[in-house]
N, C-alpha and C positions, 0 to 999 in steps of 0.2 A: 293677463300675462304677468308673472312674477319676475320682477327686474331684480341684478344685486350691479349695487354701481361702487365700485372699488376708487377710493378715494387716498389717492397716491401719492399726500401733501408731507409724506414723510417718505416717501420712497416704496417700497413695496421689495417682500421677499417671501420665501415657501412658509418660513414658520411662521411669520407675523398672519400670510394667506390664513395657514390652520387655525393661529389662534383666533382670528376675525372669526372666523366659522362658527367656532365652538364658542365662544363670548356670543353666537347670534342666536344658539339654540342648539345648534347638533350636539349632540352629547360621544362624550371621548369614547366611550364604550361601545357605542355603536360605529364611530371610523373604524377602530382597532377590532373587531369582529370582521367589518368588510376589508379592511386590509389584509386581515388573515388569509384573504380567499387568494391573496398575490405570493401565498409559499417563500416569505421572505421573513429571512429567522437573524435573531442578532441586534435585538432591538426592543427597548420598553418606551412608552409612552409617559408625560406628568405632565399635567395641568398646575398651575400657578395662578393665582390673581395678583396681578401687582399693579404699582403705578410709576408711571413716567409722565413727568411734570406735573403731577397733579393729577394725572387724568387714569383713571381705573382701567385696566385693561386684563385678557387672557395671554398667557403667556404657554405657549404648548412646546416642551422640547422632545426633542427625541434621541432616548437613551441611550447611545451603540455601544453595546455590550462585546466583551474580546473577540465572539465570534462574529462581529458585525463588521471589528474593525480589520478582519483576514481578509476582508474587498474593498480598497479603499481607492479601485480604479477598475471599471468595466466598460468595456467595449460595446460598440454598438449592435455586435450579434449578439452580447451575451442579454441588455437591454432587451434586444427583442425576443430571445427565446424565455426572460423572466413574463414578460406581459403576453404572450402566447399560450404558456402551460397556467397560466391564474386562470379561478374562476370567477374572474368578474363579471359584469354586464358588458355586453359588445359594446353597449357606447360608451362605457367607462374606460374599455381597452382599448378601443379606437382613438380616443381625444388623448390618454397617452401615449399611444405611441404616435401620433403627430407631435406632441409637446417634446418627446425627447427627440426625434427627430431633428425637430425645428434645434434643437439644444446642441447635436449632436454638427448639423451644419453647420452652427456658428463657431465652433471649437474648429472645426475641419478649417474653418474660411479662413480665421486670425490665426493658425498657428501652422497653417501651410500644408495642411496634409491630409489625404483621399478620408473618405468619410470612414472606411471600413476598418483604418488603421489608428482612427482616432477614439483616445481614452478620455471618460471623465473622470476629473481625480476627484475633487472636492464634491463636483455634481454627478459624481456616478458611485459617491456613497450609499450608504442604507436611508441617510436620513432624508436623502434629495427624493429618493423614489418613494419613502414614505411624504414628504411633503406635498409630494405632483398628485398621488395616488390620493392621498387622504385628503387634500381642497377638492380634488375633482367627486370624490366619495361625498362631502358635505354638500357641496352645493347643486348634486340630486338629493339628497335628502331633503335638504330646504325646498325642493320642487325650481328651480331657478329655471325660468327658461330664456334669459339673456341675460349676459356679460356687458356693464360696461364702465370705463374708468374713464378718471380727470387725466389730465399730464401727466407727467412724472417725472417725479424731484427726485435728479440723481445723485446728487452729493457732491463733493469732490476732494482734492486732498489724492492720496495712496491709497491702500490697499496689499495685501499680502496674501500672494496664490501661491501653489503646488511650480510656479514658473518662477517666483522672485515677486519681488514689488511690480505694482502695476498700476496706472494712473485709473483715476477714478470719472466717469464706470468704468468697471473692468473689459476689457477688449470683449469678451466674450457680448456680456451684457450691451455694449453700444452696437455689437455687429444683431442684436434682438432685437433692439429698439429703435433701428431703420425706418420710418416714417410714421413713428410714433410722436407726436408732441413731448417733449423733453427739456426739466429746465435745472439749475442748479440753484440750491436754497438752505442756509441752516448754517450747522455743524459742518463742519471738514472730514469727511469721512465717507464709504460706504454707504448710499442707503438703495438705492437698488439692485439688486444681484440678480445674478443669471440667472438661480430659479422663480425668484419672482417676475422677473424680466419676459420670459417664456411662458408663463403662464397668463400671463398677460398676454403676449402675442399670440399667444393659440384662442383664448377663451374669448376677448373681448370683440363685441360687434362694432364698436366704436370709441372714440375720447373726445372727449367735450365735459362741460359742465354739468352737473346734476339734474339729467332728466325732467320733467314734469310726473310725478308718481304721487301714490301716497304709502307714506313709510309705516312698514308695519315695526321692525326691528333695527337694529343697528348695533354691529358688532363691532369690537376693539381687541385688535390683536397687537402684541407687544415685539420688539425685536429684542435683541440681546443689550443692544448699547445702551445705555441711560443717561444721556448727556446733561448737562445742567439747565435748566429753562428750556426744554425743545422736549416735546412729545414725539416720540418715539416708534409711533406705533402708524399702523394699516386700519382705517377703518373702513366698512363693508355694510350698506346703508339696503336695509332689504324691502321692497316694495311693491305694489302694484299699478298697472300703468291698465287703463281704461282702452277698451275698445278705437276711444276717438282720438289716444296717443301711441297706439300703435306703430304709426308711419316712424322709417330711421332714413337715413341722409347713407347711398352707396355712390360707390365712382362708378360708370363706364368707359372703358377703351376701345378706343375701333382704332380700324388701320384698312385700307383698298391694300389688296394683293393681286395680282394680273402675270406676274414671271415665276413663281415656285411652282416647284411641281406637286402635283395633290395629294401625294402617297404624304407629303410629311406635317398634313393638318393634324391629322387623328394623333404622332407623337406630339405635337402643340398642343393642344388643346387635354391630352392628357397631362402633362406639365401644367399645363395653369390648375390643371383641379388639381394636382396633386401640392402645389405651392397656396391652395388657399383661393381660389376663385369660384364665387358663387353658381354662376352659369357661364356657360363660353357655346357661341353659335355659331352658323355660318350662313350667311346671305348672298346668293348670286347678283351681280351690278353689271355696268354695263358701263367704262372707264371712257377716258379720253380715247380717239380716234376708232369710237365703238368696239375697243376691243373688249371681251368677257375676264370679268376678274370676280374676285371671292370679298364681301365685308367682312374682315373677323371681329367679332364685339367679344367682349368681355366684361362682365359684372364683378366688383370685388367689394368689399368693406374698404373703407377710405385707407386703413392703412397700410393693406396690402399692395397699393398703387402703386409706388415705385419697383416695389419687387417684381411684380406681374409683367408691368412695360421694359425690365431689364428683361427677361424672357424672350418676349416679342421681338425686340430688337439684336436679341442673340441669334433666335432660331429660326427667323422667316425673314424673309427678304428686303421687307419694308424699310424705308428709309426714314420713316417716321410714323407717329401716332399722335390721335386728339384725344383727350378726354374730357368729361365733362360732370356735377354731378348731379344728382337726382334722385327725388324720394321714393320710397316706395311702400306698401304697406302686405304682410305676407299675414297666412293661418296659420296659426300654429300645428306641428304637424310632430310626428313620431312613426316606429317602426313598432308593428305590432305582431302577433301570431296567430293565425286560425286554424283550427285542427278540420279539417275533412277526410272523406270515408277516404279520399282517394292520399289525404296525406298532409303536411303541416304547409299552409304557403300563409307568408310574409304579407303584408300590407302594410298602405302608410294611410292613417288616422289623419284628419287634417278638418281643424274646427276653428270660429271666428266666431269666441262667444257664445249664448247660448242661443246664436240664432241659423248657424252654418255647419253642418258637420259633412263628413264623406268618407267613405273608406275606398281604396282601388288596391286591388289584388298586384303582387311584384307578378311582370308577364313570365319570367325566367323560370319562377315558381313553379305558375301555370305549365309553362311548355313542359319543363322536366316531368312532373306528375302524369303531364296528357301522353309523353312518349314512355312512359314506364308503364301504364296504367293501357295502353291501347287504346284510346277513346281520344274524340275529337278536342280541341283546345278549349270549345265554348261548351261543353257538359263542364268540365273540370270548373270554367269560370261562373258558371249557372252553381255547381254545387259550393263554390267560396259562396255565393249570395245567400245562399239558401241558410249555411251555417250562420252567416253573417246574422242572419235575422233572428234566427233561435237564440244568439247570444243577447244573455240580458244586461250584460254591462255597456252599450252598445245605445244612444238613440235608437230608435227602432225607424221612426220616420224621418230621419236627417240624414242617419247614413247611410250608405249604399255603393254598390261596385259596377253600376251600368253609365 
C-alpha cells in the first residue's frame, strides 16, 4: 500500500499541496495535460525551485491570465456544472466535487447563507480549482492509495479576504478543521488556508504522527511568504506501508432508537455517507421494558466524529450517543470495468497483497443488462465470470465473482 503522509509543520495550502507533488516526482506537464481535460481556460502554469530557510523546495504558481481573472467568484452550481462537463476520471471528479462541496458548506456556515447562494471569491478563482484539481491529478499518478497528515500549524496574526481583515485562521479554514488536531507555531501570519485546509479534510484518512512505512520519496512544496528563519513550505513524505501495517485507528457511534418513525432512517443514514461515514448500519435490539428498538452504528475516520454525532443528534431522536475507537485492517479495493456480450458492468477489484485478490460484479449493473438483454440475472452474472477469466491482466486464480 502506497502511503503519502502530509506533514503540516508549516501549515499547508493548494499550492504549497502542488508544489509537494511535483518536487515528489509528478512532472508539470503531465498535471496540465490532465487539467486540460476540466475545459478551464485563463491560466498558465511555472515551476520555480527555490529556498525558504535554507531548505530547497518546488514552488508551482498559477498564472491567471485576463481571461481567468473575468471569474474571480463562482457559485456552487456553476462549480458543479465545471467538474460535470470535464473529462476526468470518476474518481477524480467525485473527490472534487466532495472537496468543493465540503469548501462551499463552510463559506455557507460562517457567512450565514444557503449553500446555493454562496460565492467563492478568492476560492472560487481559476487557480483554487486548478489547485484541488491538480493535487488530486498528482497524487493518482504517484499511485497513492492513502492520505494522511500531522496536526496542523495554523498561524496566527490577520489575514486579508474579499470580506476585510480576518483573524487567523480565516473563519472559513477553522469552520474545515473542525476535529482536526490544530496548533499555532511560528510566524504571525497565515499558514493554513481554506484550500489547503479542505483538502485535507476530504483526502486524509487520519492525523497522527508519521506512520510506520518505508520512504521512497519526499517532496517539498514552497508557499509564497518567505519569513526569516522559518521554512515555509508543506512537505509530503511518500511511502510504503507492508501488509502487517496495514491496520488504521476509525471511531464508532451507536445510539438505541425505540420512538422514530422508520421511514426517516434511510434519510439518516444517507446524510452520514453523504457527510463522510465509512459504513452506517442497522441492528434490531430489544430496549428496556422489552420494547423493540433499532442500534444505529456508524463508522467514520476519527475526524469526521464530531461532525457525524452533530447529525445524529439533529435528525433522530436520540438523546444521546457512545463512541468508541477501533482498529481495523481493510483490501485494497477500486472500481473497474468489464466488457460482456451482453454489455459493460462495473466491479470492484479488492486484493491483500499478493496473496488475496476477488473481483464481484456491481448487482445494479447485472440487473440492468439481465432486463435489457431478456435473460435471467445469473446467465448475465455467469457471463461477467467467464469474461472475467479470459482477461489477462487479472490473477486468474485469485479472482473471481462467485
Amino acid at each position: 500500500m502506497k502511503i503519502a503522509y502530509v506533514d503540516c509543520f508549516s501549515g499547508v495550502s493548494g499550492d504549497m499541496f502542488l508544489g509537494a507533488l511535483v518536487d515528489a516526482g509528478v512532472p508539470l506537464k503531465a498535471i496540465g495535460k490532465e487539467l486540460g481535460k476540466l475545459r478551464l481556460k485563463g491560466y498558465t502554469l511555472r515551476e520555480t525551485k527555490v529556498k525558504r530557510a535554507g531548505l530547497a523546495a518546488t514552488k508551482v504558481a498559477v498564472v491567471v491570465t485576463a481571461e481567468g481573472r473575468e471569474h474571480t467568484a463562482r457559485d456552487w452550481k456553476e462549480i458543479q456544472n465545471i467538474i460535470r462537463k470535464s473529462l476526468l476520471p470518476e474518481g477524480i471528479k467525485k473527490q472534487g466535487y466532495q472537496t468543493f462541496k465540503n469548501l462551499f458548506a463552510a463559506e455557507a456556515k460562517v457567512h450565514g447563507t444557503p449553500l446555493h447562494a454562496t460565492h467563492l471569491h478568492e476560492l472560487g478563482c481559476v487557480d483554487c480549482l486548478v489547485d484541488i484539481f491538480g493535487t488530486l491529478i498528482g497524487l493518482s499518478f504517484l499511485g497513492v492509495n492513502k492520505v494522511y497528515a500531522s496536526p496542523v500549524n495554523v498561524g496566527s496574526g490577520a489575514t486579508r479576504t474579499a470580506h476585510g481583515m480576518m483573524p487567523v485562521p480565516a473563519p472559513a479554514a477553522a469552520e474545515i478543521l473542525k476535529g482536526i488536531p490544530c496548533y499555532a507555531s511560528g510566524p504571525s501570519f497565515e499558514l493554513a488556508t481554506p484550500t489547503g485546509a479542505v483538502l485535507l479534510r476530504t483526502l486524509s484518512a487520519g492525523f497522527s504522527p508519521l506512520p510506520l512505512l518505508v520512504t521512497n520519496t519526499v517532496g517539498v512544496g514552497a508557499g509564497d511568504a518567505d519569513p526569516e528563519n522559518w521554512p515555509n513550505v508543506l512537505r509530503i513524505i511518500i511511502g510504503e506501508a507492508s501488509q502487517e501495517v496495514q491496520g488504521e485507528t476509525i471511531t464508532v457511534i451507536e445510539t438505541n432508537i425505540d420512538d422514530m418513525n422508520p421511514q426517516v432512517y434511510e434519510y439518516v443514514m444517507e446524510m452520514l455517507f453523504d457527510h463522510g461515514a465509512l459504513d452506517v448500519f442497522l441492528t434490531p435490539v430489544i430496549m428496556k421494558k422489552s420494547r423493540p428498538g433499532t442500534l444505529l452504528s456508524v463508522l467514520c475516520n476519527v475526524n469526521r466524529k464530531n461532525e457525524l454525532i452533530d447529525i445524529i443528534l439533529k435528525e433522530t431522536t436520540t438523546i444521546g450517543v457512545r463512541f468508541y475507537h477501533a482498529g481495523r485492517v481493510t483490501m485494497q479495493r477500486e472500481i473497474q470495468h468489464m466488457q460482456t456480450r451482453y454489455g459493460n458492468v462495473r466491479f470492484k477489484f479488492s486484493s491483500f497483497g499478493d496473496s488475496v485478490s476477488r473481483a464481484i460484479p456491481e448487482y445494479e449493473d447485472c440487473r440492468r443488462l439481465s432486463q435489457k438483454a431478456n435473460v435471467p440475472l445469473s446467465e448475465v452474472m455467469k457471463e461477467f465470470s467467464r469474461a472475467l477469466f479470459q482477461d489477462k491482466t487479472l490473477p486468474k486464480k485469485k479472482a473471481g465473482g462467485r
